[in-house]
C-alpha positions, 0 to 999 in steps of 0.5 A: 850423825845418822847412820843406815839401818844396816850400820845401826843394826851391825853395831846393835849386833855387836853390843850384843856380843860384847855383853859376855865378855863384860859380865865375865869382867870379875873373873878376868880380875881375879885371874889376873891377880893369881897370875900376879901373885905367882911372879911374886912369889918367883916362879919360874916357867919356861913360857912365862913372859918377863915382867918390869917396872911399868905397873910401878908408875903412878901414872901409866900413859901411852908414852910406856908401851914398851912393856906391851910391845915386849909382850907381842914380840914374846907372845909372837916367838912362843911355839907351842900354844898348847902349855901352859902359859902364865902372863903378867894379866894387871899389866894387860888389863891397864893397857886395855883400861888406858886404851878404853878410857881414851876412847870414852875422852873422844867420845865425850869430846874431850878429844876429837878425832882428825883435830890433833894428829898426834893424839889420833896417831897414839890412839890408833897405834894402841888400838893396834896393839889391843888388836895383836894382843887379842889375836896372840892371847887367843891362840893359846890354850890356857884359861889365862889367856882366854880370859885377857883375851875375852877381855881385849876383844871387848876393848877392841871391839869398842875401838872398832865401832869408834874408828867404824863411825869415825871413817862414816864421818868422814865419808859422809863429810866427803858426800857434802864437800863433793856436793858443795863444788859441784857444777851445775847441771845442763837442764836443757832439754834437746828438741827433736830435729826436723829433717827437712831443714838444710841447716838439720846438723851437728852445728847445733850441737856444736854451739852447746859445747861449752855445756859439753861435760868434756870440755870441762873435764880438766877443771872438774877432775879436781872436785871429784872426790873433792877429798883432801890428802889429810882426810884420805890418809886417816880413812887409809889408817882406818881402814888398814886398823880395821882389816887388820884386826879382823872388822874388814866386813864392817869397813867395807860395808860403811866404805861401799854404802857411803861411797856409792852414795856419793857416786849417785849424788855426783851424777844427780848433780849432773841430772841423772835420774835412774828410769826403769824399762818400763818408764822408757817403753812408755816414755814420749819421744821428745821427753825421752830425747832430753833423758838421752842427752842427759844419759849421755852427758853423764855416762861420758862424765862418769868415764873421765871422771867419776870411775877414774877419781872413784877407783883411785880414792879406793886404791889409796884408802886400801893401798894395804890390801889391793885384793880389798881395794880392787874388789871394792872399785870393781863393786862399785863400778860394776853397779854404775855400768849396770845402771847406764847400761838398763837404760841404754838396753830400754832405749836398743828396745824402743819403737824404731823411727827414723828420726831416733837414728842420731841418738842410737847412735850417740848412745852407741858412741857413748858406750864406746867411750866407756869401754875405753875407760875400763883400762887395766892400769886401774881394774884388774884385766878379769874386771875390766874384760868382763865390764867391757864384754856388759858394754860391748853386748849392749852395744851390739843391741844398739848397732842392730836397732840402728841398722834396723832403724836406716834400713827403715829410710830405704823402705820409706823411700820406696813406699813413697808414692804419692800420686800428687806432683809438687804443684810448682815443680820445685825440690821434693820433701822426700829429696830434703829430707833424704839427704839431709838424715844422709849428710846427718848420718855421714857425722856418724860415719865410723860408727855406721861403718861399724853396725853395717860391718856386723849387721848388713850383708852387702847388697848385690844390687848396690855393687852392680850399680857401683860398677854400672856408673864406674865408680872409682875411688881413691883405693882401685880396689872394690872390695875395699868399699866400706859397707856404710858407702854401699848404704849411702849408694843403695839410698841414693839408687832408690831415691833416683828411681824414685823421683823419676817416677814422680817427675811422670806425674806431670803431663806437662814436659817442661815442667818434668824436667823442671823438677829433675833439674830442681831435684837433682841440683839440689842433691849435687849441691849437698853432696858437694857441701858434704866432704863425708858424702863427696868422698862415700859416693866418690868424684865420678857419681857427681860427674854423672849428676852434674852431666845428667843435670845438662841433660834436663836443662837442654831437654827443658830448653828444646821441650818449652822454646823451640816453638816459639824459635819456630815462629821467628823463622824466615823460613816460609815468609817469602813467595815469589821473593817477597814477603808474605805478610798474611804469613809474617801476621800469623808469625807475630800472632802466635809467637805473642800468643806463645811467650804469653803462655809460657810467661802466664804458666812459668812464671808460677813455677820455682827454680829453688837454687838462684844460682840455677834459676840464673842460669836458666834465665841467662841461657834463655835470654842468649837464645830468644832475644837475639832471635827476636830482636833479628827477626823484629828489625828485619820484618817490623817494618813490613806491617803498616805503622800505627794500630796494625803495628801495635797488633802484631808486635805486642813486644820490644826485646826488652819487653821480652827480656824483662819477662824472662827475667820473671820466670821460676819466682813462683809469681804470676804477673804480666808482661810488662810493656814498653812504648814504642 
């Protein structure tokens, strides 16, 4: 199995230092049997360690360890390192061999590690034994114990590079089982939004939610490390031995090369790909929009799931050393924030454009999230304040872009100033896409409320416009208005200023008033289906909209009707008490001439709203009809039937109703009449 260079080059390393101890092999033997010959001959010292029959049976196995436990615990209670020391070396050196032989079984395959844990329980306890050994033997000063010391480092530094390539192994298998339950990743690319569109919200977000990461989160927690109990029990042992013995170095670098590789393959899994500043800066909007949505789908995954599973794995295989375990998890974690938090500093620095608003915002939530998941019950509270403070100055980056980018609406609205009117009257561009980004952003609401807290200093101009409409909301106290509402009210001040001067543009009056009605009803009826705007701008602002509304439509009915209401007056048609037809004439004469005009030109015009172009109908009709009908039935009879008849009363009441019932469809059509 392949192993990086940087492990290859540590185990080369360690070889090389081994050759030493290997050539000074003879000596080691020699020294051994001089030692053995003293016990023979009975020699007494006060630090000589007692022998026994072990060496006596043909066949040492590791079933007779008693003698080499017996030897640590005397090694161990020994004070004074400096004496002389004389240890029984052959029964060292065959412990040592027994020890290295069953090494070369598993690495021939004889045995095979994590198969039997039986036989893998009596290797490691050896193996830990050789460790102490080692350790003990070198605190004495004797050339004796140096010489079985140099000779169990040997032993211990082979088993070491053995339990090093064991543990990769099973990391490396623990890389390709995660990789194996791996969902699939959510390729789909989100387009950019149009702003103008009244069904522009967080619907369509809504209906993507079971890609959502967190709405698989309880099904995936189990595949992440996707390691079973077994194999995270034998890493423990390994790790443990290793630390113990002094290779905690060598575990540690295997350990955080191999689990930072899994990490990034889990999060390539869920389409991660790392980008640097550079390639964001240059990056197009709506590619870059699809790299965002990914970002942040596997920044909120990593939160609930990969750091959490990613630490506890670490906790458990380094329970035994919780100093190791905690600085690994921290390690870990800390490359990972720093790879999600370079991206979302690009993205603080991008060109600032209105429609890039919502996803600043997403990101900045995000990142919210992600503080949550810093929680000292699984980082230290030094490790955790320290990556919530990375976090949290990003974040800061984000509020300040995203203040910067609404800010940019209220200049936008104010640089509006187009010198050609909507030809038929009807909703502005600018009211749609106004308050559409308005309910967009009131989904962002607390996070708004948030950035302008920090950033945006409130307007005096929106407080006394606030107190000019007397705006009273549920708390009677007004400086309790959160700086997000002064935003929203700010916004709506200037694009009342700004339609106002817009509706100048039309010379005709009637067709003015059409387009405030035709604007002004279209931002009640958003503000009505947004509870967020409702409840920011308060029930008094809708109040005022709805009597301002009244106002154009009585000032449309005076403006376009009262002349025509003037022709069917009886006022002036009698001289001498009867009446003058020359007069009545000129009266019918002019208010066809009228009727036709305002039919020809508003029928052209668009009443957006039905429910508003009805009531314009419907309160037209209440006023014209009966009049028309009132004045026909009293004066019709004066003209003289036949063709004069037909020249003058060119229309019936319902001829007159039926074109009223044509206007504000942007249609141009004619009259249409009955016969009499």
């Amino acid at each position: 199995m392949e192993k990086s260079d940087s492990l290859s080059d540590e185990m080369v390393d360690k070889r090389i230092e081994a050759l030493p101890y290997i050539l000074d092999l003879q000596k080691i033997q020699s020294s051994d049997q001089q030692i053995q010959a003293m016990d023979d001959n009975g020699g007494e010292n006060a630090n000589v360690v007692e022998s026994s029959s072990w060496l006596d049976r043909q066949e040492p196995s590791f079933d007779d360890v008693d003698e080499i436990d017996r030897l640590i615990s005397s090694l161990s209670s020994i004070a004074d390192k400096s004496n002389p020391l004389e240890i029984p070396g052959t029964r060292v050196e065959t412990f040592a061999q027994m020890v290295q032989s069953r090494i070369d079984e598993y690495e021939s395959g004889s045995f095979r590690f994590g198969q039997n844990s039986d036989q893998d329980s009596v290797l490691m306890d050896a193996v830990s034994r050789i460790s102490k050994l080692t350790k003990l033997l070198g605190e004495f000063s004797s050339g004796s114990a140096k010489s079985l010391s140099s000779r169990t480092s040997v032993v211990l530094q082979r088993a070491m590079m053995f339990m090093e390539e064991e543990l990769q192994i099973f990391l490396e298998g623990s890389i390709s089982s995660s990789n194996a339950n791996a969902p699939e990743p959510n390729n789909q690319k989100l387009t950019s939004k149009q702003l103008s569109s009244s069904k522009w919200n967080r619907q369509e977000s809504k209906q993507n939610a079971s890609t959502d990461p967190e709405t698989k989160i309880t099904a995936e927690e189990e595949l992440f490390p996707a390691i079973s109990d077994e194999a995270i029990s034998r890493m423990k042992k390994i790790a443990s031995l290793m630390i113990s013995a002094g290779y905690g170095i060598e575990c540690c670098q295997v350990y955080s090369i191999l689990r930072r590789k899994a990490f990034k393959e889990a999060m390539k899994q869920q389409g991660f790909e790392k980008i640097s500043i550079d390639e964001v800066q240059k990056m197009q909007w709506e590619a870059l929009e699809g790299h965002m949505a990914t970002w942040i789908k596997v920044v909120k995954y990593s939160a609930k799931v990969l750091l959490p599973g990613e630490t506890k794995l670490c906790c458990s295989i380094f329970c035994d050393f919780p100093s190791i375990g905690e600085e690994m998890s921290t390690n870990l974690a800390t490359a990972v924030i720093l790879l999600f938090l370079n991206f979302a500093e690009a993205i603080a620095m991008t060109k600032r454009s209105a429609e890039r608003l919502f996803k600043v915002l997403d990101i900045y939530e995000t990142l919210s999230e992600l503080i949550s998941a810093f929680d000292d019950s699984l980082y230290s509270k030094e490790c955790a304040d320290e990556l919530r403070s990375d976090i949290s100055a990003v974040r800061r980056r984000l509020g300040e872009a995203a203040v910067c980018i609404f800010c940019d609406l209220e200049n936008s609205i104010r640089s509006d100033v187009a010198g050609n009117p909507v030809p038929t009257g009807s909703v502005h561009p600018l009211t749609r896409y106004t308050m559409n980004y308005l309910r967009y952003a009131c989904d962002f609401k607390d996070a708004l409320d948030q950035v302008f807290s920090q950033h945006h200093q409130r307007s005096e101009q929106s407080k006394e416009y606030l107190l000019a409409t007397g705006e009273k909301r549920n708390d009677p106290d007004e400086d309790d208005i959160s700086p997000f509402a002064e935003k929203i009210t700010s916004v709506m001040e200037l694009l009342d200023a700004n339609l106002e001067v817009k509706s100048k543009l039309y010379k005709d009056p009637s067709l003015r008033y059409i387009f405030m009605m035709n604007n002004s009803r279209y931002i009640l009826q958003k503000i009505k289906e947004s509870t967020e705007i409702h409840e920011l701008l308060g029930d008094s602002s809708l109040r005022k909209r709805s009597s301002e509304l009244r106002g154009y439509h009585k000032n449309y009915q005076r403006e376009t009707w009262s002349k025509a209401l003037q022709c069917l007056s009886y006022e002036g048609l009698q001289v001498n008490g009867k009446v003058h037809k020359p007069t009545l004439k000129e009266r019918f004469k002019n208010f066809n001439q009228l009727f036709d005009d305002i039919h020809k030109t508003q029928s052209t015009w668009v009443v957006n709203d039905e429910q508003l172009q009805s009531e314009l109908r419907v309160s037209i009709s209440a006023v014209m009809i009966p009049a028309y009908r009132s004045f026909l039935a009293r004066f019709g009879h004066y003209l003289t039937a036949g063709r004069q008849e037909e020249k003058y009363i060119k229309y019936q009441p319902e001829d007159i109703e039926a074109a009223i019932e044509e206007l504000f469809d942007g249609n141009l059509a004619p009259v249409a009449r009955r016969k009499n």
